[in-house]
mmCIF file of the N, C-alpha and C atoms, coordinates in Angstrom:
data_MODEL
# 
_entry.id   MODEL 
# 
loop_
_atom_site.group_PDB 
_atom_site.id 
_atom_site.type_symbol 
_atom_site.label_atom_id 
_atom_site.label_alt_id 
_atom_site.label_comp_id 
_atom_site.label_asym_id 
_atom_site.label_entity_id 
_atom_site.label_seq_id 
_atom_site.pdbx_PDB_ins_code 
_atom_site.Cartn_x 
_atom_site.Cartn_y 
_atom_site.Cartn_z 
_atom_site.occupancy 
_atom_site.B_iso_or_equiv 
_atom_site.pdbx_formal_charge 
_atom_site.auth_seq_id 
_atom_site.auth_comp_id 
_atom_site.auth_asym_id 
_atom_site.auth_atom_id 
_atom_site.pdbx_PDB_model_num 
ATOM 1   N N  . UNK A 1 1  ? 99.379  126.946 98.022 1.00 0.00 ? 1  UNK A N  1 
ATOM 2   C CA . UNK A 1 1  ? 99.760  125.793 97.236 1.00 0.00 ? 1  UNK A CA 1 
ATOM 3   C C  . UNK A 1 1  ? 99.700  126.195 95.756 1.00 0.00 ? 1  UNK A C  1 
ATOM 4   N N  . UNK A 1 2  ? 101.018 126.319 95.126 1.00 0.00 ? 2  UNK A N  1 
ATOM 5   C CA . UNK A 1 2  ? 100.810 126.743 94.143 1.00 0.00 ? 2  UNK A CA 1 
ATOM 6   C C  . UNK A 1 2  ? 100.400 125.064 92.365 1.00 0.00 ? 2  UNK A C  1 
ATOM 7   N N  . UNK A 1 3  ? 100.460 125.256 91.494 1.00 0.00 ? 3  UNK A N  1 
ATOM 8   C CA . UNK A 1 3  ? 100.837 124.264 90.869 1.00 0.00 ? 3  UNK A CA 1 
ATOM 9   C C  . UNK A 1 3  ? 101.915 123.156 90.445 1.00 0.00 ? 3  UNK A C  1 
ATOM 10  N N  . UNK A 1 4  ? 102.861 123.998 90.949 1.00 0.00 ? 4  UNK A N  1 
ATOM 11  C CA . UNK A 1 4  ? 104.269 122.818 91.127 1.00 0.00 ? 4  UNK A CA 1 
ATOM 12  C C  . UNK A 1 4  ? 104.126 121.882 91.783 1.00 0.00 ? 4  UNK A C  1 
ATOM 13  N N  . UNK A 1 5  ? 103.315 122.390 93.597 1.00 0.00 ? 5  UNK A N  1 
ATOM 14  C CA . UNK A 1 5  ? 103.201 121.829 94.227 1.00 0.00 ? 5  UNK A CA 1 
ATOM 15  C C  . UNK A 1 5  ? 102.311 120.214 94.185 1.00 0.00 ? 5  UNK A C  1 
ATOM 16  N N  . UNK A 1 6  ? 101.225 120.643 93.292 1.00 0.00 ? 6  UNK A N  1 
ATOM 17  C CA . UNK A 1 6  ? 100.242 119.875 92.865 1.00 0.00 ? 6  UNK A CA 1 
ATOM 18  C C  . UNK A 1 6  ? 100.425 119.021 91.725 1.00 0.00 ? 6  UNK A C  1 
ATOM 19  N N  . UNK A 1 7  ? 101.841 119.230 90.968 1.00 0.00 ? 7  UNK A N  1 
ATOM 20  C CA . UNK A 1 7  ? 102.487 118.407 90.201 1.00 0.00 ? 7  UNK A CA 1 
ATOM 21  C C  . UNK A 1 7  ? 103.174 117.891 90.264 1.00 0.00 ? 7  UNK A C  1 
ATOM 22  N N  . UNK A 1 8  ? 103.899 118.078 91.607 1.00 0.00 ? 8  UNK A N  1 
ATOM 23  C CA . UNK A 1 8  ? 104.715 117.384 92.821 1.00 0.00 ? 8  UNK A CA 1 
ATOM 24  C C  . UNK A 1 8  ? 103.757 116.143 93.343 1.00 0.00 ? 8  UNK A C  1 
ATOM 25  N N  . UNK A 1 9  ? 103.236 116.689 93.459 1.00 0.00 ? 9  UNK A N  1 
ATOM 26  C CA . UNK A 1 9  ? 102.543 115.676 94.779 1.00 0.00 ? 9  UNK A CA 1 
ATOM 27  C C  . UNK A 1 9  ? 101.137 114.309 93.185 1.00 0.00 ? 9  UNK A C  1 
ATOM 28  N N  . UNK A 1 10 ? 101.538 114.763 92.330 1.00 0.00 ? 10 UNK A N  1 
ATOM 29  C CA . UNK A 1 10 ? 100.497 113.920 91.704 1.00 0.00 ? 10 UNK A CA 1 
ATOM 30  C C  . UNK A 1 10 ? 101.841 112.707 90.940 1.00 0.00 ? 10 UNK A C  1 
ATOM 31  N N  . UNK A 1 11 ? 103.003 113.641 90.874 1.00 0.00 ? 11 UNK A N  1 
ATOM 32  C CA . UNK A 1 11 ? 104.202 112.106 90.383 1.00 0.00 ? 11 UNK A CA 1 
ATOM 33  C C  . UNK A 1 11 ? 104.201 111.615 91.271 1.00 0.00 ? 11 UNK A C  1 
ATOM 34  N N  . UNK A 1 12 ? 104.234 111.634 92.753 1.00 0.00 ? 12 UNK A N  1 
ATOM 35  C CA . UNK A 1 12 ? 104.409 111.159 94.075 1.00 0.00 ? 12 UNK A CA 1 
ATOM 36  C C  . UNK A 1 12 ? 103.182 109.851 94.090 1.00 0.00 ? 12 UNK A C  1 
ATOM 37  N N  . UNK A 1 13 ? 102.342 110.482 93.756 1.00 0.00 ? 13 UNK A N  1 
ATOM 38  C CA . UNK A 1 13 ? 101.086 109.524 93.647 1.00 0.00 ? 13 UNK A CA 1 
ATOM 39  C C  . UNK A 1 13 ? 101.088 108.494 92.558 1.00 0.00 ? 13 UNK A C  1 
ATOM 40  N N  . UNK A 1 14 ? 101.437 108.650 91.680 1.00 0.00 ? 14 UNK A N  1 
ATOM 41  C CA . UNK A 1 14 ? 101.899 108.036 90.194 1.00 0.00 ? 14 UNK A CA 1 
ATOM 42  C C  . UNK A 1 14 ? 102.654 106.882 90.292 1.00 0.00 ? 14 UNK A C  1 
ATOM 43  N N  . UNK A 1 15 ? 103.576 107.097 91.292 1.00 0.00 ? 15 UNK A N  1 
ATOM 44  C CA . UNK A 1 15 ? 104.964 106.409 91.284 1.00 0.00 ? 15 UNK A CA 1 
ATOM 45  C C  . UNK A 1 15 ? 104.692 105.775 92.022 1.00 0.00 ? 15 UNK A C  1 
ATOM 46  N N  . UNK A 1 16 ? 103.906 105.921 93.585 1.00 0.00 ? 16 UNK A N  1 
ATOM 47  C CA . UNK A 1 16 ? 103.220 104.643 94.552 1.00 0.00 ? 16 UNK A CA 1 
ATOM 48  C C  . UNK A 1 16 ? 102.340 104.159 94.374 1.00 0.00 ? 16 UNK A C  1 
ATOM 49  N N  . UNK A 1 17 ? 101.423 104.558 92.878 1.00 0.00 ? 17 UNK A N  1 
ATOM 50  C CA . UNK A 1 17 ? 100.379 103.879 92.027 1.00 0.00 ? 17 UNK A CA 1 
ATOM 51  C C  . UNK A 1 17 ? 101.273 101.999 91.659 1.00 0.00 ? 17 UNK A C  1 
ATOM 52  N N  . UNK A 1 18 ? 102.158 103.115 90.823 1.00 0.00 ? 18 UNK A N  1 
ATOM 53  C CA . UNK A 1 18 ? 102.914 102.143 90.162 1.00 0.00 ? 18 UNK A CA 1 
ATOM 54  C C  . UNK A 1 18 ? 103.402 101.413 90.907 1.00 0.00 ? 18 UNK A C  1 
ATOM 55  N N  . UNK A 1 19 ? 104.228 101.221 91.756 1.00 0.00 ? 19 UNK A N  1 
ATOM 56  C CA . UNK A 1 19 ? 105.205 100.862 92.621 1.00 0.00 ? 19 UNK A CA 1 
ATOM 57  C C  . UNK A 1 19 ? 103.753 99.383  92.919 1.00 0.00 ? 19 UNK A C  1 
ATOM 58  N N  . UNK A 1 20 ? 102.786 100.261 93.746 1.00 0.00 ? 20 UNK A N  1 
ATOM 59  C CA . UNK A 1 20 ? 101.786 99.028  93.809 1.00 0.00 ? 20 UNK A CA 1 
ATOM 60  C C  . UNK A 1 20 ? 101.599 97.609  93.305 1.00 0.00 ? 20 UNK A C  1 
ATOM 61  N N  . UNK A 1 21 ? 101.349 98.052  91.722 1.00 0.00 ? 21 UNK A N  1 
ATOM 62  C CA . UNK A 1 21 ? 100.696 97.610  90.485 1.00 0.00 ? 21 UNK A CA 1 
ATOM 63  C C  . UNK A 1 21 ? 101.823 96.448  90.573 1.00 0.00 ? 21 UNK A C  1 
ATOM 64  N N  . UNK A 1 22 ? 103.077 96.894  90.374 1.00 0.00 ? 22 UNK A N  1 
ATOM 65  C CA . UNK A 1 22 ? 104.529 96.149  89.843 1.00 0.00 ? 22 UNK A CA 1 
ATOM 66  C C  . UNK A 1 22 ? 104.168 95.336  91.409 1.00 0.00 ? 22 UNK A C  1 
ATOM 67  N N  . UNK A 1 23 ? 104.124 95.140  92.775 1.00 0.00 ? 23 UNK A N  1 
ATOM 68  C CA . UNK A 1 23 ? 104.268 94.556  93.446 1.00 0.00 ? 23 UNK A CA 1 
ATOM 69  C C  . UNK A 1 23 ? 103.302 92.880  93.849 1.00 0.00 ? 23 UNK A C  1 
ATOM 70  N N  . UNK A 1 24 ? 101.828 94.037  93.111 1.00 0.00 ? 24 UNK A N  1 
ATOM 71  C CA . UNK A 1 24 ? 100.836 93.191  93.099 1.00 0.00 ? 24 UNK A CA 1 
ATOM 72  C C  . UNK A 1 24 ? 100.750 92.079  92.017 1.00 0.00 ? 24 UNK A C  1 
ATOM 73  N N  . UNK A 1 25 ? 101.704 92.467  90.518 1.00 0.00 ? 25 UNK A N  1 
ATOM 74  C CA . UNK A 1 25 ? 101.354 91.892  89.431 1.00 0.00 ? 25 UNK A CA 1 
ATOM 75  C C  . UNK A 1 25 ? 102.424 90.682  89.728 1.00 0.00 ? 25 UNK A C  1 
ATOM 76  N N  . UNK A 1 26 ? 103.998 90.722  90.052 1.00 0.00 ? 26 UNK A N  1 
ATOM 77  C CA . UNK A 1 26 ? 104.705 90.073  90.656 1.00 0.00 ? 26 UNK A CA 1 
ATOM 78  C C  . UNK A 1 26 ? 104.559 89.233  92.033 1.00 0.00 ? 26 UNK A C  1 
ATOM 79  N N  . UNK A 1 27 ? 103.139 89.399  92.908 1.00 0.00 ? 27 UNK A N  1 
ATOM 80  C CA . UNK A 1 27 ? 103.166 88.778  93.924 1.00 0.00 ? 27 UNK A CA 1 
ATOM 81  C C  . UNK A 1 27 ? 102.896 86.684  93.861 1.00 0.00 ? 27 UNK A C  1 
ATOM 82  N N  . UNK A 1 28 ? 103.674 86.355  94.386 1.00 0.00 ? 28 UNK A N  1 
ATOM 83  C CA . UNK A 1 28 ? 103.959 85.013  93.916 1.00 0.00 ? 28 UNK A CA 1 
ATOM 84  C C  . UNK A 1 28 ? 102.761 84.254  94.330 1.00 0.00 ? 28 UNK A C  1 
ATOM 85  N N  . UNK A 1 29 ? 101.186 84.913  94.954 1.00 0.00 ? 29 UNK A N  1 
ATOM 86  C CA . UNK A 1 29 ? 99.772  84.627  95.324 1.00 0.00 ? 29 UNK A CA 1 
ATOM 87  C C  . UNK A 1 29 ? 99.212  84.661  93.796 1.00 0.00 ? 29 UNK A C  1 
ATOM 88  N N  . UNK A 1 30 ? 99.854  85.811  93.061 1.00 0.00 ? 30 UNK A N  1 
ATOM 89  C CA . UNK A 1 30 ? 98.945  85.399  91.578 1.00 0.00 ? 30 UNK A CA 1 
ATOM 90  C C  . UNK A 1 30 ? 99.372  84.789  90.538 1.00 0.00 ? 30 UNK A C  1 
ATOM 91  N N  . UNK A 1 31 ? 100.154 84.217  90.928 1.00 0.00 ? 31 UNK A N  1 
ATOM 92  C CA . UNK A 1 31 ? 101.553 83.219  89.755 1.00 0.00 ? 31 UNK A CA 1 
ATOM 93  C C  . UNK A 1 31 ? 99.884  82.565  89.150 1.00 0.00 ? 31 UNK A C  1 
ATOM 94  N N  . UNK A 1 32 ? 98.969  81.691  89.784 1.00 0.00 ? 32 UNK A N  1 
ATOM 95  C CA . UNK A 1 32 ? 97.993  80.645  89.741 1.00 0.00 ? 32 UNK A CA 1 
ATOM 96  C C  . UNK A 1 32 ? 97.407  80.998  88.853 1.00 0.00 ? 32 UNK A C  1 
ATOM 97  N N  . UNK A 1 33 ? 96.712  82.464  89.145 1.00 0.00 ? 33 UNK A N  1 
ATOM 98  C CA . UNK A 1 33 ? 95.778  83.093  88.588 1.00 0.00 ? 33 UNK A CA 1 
ATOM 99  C C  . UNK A 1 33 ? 96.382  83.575  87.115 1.00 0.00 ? 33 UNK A C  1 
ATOM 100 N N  . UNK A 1 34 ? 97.381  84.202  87.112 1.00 0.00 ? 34 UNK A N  1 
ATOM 101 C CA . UNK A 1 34 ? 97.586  84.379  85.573 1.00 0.00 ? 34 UNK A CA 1 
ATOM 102 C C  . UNK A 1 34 ? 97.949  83.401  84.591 1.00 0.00 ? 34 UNK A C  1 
ATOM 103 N N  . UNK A 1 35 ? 98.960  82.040  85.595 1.00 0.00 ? 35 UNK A N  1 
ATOM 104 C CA . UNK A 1 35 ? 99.335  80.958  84.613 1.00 0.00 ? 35 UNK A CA 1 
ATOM 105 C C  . UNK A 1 35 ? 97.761  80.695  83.981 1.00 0.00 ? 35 UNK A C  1 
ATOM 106 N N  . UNK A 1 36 ? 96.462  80.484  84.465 1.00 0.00 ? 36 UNK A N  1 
ATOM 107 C CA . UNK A 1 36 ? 95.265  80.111  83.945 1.00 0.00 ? 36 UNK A CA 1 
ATOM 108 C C  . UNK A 1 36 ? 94.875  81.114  82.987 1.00 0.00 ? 36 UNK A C  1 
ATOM 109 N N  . UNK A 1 37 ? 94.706  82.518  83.199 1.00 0.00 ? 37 UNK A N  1 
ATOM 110 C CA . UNK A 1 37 ? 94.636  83.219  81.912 1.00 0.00 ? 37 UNK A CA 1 
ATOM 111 C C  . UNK A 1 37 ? 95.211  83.087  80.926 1.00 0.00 ? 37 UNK A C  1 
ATOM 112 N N  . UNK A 1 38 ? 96.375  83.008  81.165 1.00 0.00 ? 38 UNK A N  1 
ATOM 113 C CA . UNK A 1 38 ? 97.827  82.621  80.031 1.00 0.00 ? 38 UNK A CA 1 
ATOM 114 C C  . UNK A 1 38 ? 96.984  81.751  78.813 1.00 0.00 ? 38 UNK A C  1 
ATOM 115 N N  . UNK A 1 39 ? 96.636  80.264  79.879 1.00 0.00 ? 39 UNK A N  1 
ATOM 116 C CA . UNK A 1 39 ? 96.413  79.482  78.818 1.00 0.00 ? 39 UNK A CA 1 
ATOM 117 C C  . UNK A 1 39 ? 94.815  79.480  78.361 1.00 0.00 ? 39 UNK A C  1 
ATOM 118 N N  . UNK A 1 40 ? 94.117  80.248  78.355 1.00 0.00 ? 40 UNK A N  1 
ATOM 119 C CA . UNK A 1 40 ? 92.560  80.635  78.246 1.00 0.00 ? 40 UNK A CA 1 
ATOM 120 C C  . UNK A 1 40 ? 92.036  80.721  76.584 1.00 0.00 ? 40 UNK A C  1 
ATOM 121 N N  . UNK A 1 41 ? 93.166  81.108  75.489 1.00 0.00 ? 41 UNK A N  1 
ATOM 122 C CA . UNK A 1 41 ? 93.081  81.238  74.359 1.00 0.00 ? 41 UNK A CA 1 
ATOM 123 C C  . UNK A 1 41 ? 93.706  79.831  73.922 1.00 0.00 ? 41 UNK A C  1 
ATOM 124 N N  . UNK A 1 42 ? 94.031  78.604  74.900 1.00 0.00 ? 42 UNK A N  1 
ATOM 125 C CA . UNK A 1 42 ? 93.845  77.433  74.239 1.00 0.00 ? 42 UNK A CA 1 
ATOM 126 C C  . UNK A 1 42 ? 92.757  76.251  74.942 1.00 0.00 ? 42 UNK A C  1 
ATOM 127 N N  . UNK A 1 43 ? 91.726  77.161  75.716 1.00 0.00 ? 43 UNK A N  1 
ATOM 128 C CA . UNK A 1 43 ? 90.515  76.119  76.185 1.00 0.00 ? 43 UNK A CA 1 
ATOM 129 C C  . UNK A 1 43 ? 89.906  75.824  75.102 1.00 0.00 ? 43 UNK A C  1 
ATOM 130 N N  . UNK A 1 44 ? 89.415  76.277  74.148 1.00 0.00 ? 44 UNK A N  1 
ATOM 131 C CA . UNK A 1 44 ? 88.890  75.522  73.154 1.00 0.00 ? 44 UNK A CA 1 
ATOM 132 C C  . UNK A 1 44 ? 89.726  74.190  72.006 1.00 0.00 ? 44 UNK A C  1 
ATOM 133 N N  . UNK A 1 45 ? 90.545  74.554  72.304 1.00 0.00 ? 45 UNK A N  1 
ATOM 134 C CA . UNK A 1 45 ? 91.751  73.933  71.507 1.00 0.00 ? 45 UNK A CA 1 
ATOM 135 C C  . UNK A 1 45 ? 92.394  72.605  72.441 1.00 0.00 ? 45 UNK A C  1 
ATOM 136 N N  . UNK A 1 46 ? 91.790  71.385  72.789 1.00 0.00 ? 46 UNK A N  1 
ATOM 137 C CA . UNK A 1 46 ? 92.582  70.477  73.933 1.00 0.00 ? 46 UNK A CA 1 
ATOM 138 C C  . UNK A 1 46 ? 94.244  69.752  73.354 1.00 0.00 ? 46 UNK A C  1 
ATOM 139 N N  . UNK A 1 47 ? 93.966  69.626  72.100 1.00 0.00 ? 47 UNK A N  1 
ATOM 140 C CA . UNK A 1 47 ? 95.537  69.762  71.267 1.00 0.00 ? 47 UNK A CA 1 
ATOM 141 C C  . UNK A 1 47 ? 96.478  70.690  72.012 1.00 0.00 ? 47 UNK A C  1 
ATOM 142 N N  . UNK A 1 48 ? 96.304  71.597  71.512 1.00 0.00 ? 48 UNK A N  1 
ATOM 143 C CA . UNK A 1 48 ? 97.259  72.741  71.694 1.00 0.00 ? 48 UNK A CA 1 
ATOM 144 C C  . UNK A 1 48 ? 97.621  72.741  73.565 1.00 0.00 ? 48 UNK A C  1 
ATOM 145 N N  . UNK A 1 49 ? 96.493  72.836  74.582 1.00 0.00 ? 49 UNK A N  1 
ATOM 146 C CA . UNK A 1 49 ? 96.469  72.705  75.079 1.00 0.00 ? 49 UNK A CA 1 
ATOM 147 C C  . UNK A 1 49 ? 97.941  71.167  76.414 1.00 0.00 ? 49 UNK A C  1 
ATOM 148 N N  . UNK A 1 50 ? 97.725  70.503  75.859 1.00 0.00 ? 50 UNK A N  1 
ATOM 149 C CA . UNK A 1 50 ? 98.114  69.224  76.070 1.00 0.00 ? 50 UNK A CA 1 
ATOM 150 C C  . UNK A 1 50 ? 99.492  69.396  75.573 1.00 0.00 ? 50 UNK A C  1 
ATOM 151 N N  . UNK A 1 51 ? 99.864  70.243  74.692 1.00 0.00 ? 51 UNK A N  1 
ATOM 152 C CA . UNK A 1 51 ? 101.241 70.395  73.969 1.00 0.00 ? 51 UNK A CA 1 
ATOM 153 C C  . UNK A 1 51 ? 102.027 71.210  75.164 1.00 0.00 ? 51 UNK A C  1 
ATOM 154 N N  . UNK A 1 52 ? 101.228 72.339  75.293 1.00 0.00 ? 52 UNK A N  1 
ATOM 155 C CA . UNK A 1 52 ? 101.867 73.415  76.073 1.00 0.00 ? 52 UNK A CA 1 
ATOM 156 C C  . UNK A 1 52 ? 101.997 73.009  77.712 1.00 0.00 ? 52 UNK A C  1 
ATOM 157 N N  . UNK A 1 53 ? 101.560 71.739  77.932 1.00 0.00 ? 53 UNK A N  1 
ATOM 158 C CA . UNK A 1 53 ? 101.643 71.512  78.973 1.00 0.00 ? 53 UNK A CA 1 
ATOM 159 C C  . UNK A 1 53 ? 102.788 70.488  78.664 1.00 0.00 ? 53 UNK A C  1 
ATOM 160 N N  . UNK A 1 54 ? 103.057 69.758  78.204 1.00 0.00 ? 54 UNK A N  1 
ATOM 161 C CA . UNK A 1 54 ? 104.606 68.735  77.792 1.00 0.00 ? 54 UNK A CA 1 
ATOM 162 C C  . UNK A 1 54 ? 105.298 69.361  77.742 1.00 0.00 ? 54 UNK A C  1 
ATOM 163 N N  . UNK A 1 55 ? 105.863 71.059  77.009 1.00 0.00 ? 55 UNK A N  1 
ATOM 164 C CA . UNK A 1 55 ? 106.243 71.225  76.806 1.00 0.00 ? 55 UNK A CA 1 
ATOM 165 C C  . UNK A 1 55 ? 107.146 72.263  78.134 1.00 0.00 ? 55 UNK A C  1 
ATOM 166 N N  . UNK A 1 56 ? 106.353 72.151  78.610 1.00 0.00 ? 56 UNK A N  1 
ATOM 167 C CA . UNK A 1 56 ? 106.516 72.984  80.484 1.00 0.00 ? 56 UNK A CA 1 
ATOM 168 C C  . UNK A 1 56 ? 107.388 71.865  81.164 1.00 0.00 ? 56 UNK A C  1 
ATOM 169 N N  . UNK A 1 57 ? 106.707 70.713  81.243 1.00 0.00 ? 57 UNK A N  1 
ATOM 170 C CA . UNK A 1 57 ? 107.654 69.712  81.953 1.00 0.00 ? 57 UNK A CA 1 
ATOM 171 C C  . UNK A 1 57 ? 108.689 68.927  81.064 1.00 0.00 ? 57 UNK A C  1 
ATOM 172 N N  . UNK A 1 58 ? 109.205 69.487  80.031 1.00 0.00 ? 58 UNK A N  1 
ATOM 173 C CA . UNK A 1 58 ? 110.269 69.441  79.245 1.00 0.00 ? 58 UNK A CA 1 
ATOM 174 C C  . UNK A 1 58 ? 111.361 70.124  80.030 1.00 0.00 ? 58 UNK A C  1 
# 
């Protein structure tokens, strides 16, 4: 096994890393979970908060 081989086989790994990541970040189970992070930098703020939600069902 030389090093090509091992630089072969580590994009191979890279790319079904990725491939993962993109499937998991898009899976329509964590729509929930990130819409709540999303809005996490306006929990202190119930204004802002209350806006961005009118402004969704606009």
């Amino acid at each position: 096994m030389d090093i090509n081989t091992l630089r072969g086989l580590a994009t191979v790994f890279a790319l079904v890393a990725f491939i993962g990541v993109v499937l998991w970040a898009y899976s329509s189970g964590k729509k929930k979970d990130f819409d709540e992070a999303a809005n996490l930098p306006f929990e202190d703020d119930p204004d802002a908060l209350d806006n961005s939600d009118q402004e969704k069902k606009s």
